[in-house]
VEXDREN-2710 file (C-alpha; in Angstrom, 1 decimal):
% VEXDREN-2710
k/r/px/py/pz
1/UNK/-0.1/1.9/-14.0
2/UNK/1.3/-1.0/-11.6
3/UNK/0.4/0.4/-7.8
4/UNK/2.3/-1.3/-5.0
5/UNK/0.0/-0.7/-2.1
6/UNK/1.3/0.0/1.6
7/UNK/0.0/-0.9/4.6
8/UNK/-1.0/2.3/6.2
9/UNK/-2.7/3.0/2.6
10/UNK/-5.1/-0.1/2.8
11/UNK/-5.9/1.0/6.1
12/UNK/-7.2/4.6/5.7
13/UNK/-9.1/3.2/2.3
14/UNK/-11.4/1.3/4.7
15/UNK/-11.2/3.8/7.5
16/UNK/-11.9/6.3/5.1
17/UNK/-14.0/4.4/2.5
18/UNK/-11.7/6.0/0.0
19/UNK/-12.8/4.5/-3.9
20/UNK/-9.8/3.3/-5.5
21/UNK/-11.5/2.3/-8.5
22/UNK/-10.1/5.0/-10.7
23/UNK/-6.7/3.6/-9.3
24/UNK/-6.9/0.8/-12.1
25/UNK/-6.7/-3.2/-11.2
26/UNK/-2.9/-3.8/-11.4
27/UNK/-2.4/-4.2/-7.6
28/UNK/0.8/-5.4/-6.1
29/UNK/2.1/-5.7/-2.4
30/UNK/5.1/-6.6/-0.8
31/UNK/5.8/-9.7/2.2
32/UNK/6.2/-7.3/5.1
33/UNK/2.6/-5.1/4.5
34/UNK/1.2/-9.1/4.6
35/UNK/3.2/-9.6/7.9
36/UNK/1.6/-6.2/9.3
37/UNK/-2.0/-6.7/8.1
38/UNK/-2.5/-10.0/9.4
39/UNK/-0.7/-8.9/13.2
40/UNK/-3.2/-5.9/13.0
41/UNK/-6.2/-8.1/12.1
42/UNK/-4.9/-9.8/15.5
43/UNK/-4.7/-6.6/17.4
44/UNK/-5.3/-3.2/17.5
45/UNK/-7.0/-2.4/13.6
46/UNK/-9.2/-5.6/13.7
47/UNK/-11.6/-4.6/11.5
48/UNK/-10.0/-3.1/8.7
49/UNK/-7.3/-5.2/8.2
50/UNK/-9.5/-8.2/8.2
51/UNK/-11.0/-6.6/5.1
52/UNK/-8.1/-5.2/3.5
53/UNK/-6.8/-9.1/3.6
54/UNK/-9.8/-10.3/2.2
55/UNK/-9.7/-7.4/-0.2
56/UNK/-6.6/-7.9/-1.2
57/UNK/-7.7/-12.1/-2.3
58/UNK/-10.2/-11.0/-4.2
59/UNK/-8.6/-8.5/-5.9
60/UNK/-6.0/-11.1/-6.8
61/UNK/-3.1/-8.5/-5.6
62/UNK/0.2/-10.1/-6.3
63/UNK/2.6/-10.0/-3.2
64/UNK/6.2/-9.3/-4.6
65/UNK/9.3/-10.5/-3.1
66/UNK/12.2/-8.6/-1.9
67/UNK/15.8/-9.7/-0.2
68/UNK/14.7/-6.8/2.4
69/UNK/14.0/-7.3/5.9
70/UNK/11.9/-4.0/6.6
71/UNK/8.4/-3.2/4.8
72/UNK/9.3/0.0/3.4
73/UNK/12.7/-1.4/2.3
74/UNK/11.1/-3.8/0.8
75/UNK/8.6/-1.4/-1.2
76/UNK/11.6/0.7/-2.1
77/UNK/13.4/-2.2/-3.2
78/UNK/10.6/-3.3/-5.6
79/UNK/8.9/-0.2/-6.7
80/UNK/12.3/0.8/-8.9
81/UNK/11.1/3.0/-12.0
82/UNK/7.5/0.6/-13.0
83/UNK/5.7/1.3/-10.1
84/UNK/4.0/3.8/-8.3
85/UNK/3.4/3.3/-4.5
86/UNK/0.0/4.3/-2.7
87/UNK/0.7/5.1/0.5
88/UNK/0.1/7.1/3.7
89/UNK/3.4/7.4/5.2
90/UNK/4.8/10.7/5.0
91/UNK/8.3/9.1/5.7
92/UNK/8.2/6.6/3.3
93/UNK/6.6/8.6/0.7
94/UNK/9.6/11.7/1.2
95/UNK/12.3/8.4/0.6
96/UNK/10.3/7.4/-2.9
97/UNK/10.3/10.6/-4.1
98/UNK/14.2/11.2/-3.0
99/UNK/14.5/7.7/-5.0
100/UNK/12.1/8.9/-8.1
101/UNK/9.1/6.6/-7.7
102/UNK/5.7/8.2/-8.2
103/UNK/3.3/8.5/-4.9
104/UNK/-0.6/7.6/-4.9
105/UNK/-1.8/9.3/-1.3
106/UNK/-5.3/10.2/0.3
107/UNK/-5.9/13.8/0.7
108/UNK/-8.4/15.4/2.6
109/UNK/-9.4/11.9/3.6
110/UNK/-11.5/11.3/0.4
111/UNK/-9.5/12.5/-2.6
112/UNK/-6.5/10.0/-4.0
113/UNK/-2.9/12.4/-5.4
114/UNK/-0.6/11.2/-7.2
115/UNK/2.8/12.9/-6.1
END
């Protein structure tokens, strides 16, 4: 399964120190969740942005491209009917369901459910 990953997602994975092994290894991203990890490695979630970046090089997670201007516009854009999206955002993960994409979220801070 391809897995676009969300910002708040590779967040609580560190925070959490979820395993996302069982997730697969087809990892994708959009522009915007680069944007916000690197201005949170600056600020505010130092720490576990600075390793979901370097995560996210050695995983060799491809960033995808969108027209969008906003992140979850962006991931909404991309995700169409391939894609699931892992995510934490309860907003964003009511408007991919309302659009028929597939959610990956963290439950109970340790368990991963697909929605």
């Amino acid at each position: 399964m391809k897995i676009i990953l969300d910002t708040s997602f590779l967040i609580d994975i560190f925070r959490f120190g979820v395993d996302v092994s069982e997730m697969g290894d087809k990892f994708y991203t959009v522009r915007g969740v680069m944007k916000e990890l690197r201005e949170l490695a600056k600020r505010g979630e130092k720490k576990n942005a600075s390793i979901a970046l370097k995560w996210i090089d050695v995983m060799g997670v491809k960033v995808l491209e969108s027209e969008k201007r906003r992140t979850d516009d962006m991931i909404i854009d991309a995700a169409g009917k391939e894609y699931a999206v892992a995510t934490s955002d309860r907003e964003l993960r009511a408007r991919l369901k309302r659009a028929g994409v597939k959610t990956i979220y963290i439950r109970a801070r340790k368990h991963l459910e697909l929605g």
